[in-house]
Structures are given as C-alpha cells and as structure tokens.
C-alpha positions in Angstrom: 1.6 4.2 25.4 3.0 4.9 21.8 0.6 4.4 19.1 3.9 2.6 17.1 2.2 3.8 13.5 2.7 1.9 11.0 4.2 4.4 8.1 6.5 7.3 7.5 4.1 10.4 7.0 6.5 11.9 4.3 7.1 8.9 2.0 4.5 6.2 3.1 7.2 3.5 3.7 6.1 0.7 6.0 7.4 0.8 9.0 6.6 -2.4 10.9 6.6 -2.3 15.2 10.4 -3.9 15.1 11.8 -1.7 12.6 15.0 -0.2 13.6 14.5 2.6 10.6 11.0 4.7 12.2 11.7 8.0 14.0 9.4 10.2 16.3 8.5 13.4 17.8 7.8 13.7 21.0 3.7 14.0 19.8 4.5 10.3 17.9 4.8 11.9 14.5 6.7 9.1 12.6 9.1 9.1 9.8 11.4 6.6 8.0 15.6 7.1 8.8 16.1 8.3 5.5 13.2 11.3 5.6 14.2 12.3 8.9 17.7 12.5 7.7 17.9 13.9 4.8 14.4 15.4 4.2 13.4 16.6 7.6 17.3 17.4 9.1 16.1 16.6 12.3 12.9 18.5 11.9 9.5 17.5 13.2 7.3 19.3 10.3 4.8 19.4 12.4 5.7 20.9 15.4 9.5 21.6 14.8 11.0 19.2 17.7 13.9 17.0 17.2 13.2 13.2 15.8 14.4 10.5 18.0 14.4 6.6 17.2 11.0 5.1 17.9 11.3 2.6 20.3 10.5 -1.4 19.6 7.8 -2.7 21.4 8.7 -6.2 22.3 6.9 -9.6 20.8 6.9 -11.4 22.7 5.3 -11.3 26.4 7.7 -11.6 29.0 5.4 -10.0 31.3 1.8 -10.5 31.9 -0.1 -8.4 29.4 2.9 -6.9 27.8 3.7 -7.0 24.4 2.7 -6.5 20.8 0.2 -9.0 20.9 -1.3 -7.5 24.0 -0.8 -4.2 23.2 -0.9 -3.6 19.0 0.5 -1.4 16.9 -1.5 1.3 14.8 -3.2 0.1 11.5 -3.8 4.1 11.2 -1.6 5.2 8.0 -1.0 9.3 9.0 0.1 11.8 5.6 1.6 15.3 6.5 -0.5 18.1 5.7 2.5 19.6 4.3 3.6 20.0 0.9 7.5 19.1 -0.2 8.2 22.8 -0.3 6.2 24.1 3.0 8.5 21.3 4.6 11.5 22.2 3.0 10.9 25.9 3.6 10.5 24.9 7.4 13.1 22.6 8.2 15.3 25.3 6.1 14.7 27.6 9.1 14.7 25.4 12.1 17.4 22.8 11.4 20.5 24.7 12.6 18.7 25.6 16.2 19.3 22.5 18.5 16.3 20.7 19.3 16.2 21.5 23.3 16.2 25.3 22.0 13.7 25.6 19.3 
C-alpha cells in the first residue's frame, strides 16, 4: 500500500492525500507537478526512474476497511539528500533516456 506522503521532497509543498499535483517513483519518492516538471524533467533524483501521478486514495469508504480513514496517509515529511546542483547535475544526464530504458 502507498505510504501517500504528505510533501514534495524538493520544495516541501504540501501535498494533501487528494491532491491532483503529487508525483511518484516507483519506490514512492514524491514530488510536487511543478518540481517534477521543471526541476526533476521526469527524473527520480533518487534512483533515476520516471515520475508518474500519485494516485488518490479515496475518502470515503465504499468498501469495508477501505479508505483514508481506514488506511492514512503519512505524517512523515521526507527531504532529498541531494543538493540543487547534485540534482541538476543528474537529471542533466538522465532526462533524455526514456524512463523504461534508464
């Protein structure tokens, strides 16, 4: 199950379980649209795989056990390790290779 974290690791914008703006990796590293646009090009900083929009995990429980309430998003803020240039330096090299070949 997705952690749904609560913040983009590059600028520390708050990204709420229904926001339509939060992207991930496939290891859940999340990022605002705008970062993984125009920041990240598509770039996972962390392990260089392509950013996909996070899913929204629904309110309300339809289903027995299901649902935000039942199942909460992260209060766990994450920070990249990675400093404006190691990120820039990174994505640099990476963003022009698909992400199903890097």
């Amino acid at each position: 199950m997705l952690e749904i974290r609560p913040n983009c690791e590059v600028c520390d914008k708050n990204l709420p379980p229904y926001s339509t703006e939060a992207y991930i990796c496939s290891y859940e590293c999340t990022y605002c649209k705008a970062c993984a646009e125009n920041i990240l090009h598509n770039v996972c900083p962390n392990c260089g795989g392509g950013l996909s929009p996070r899913p929204i995990r629904p309110e309300t429980e339809r289903r027995a056990g299901v649902s935000l309430a039942k199942q909460p998003a992260s209060t766990n803020r994450v920070h990249t390790k990675y400093s404006s240039e190691e990120i820039k330096e990174f994505t640099e090299s990476v963003k022009d290779i698909s992400p199903e070949n890097r």
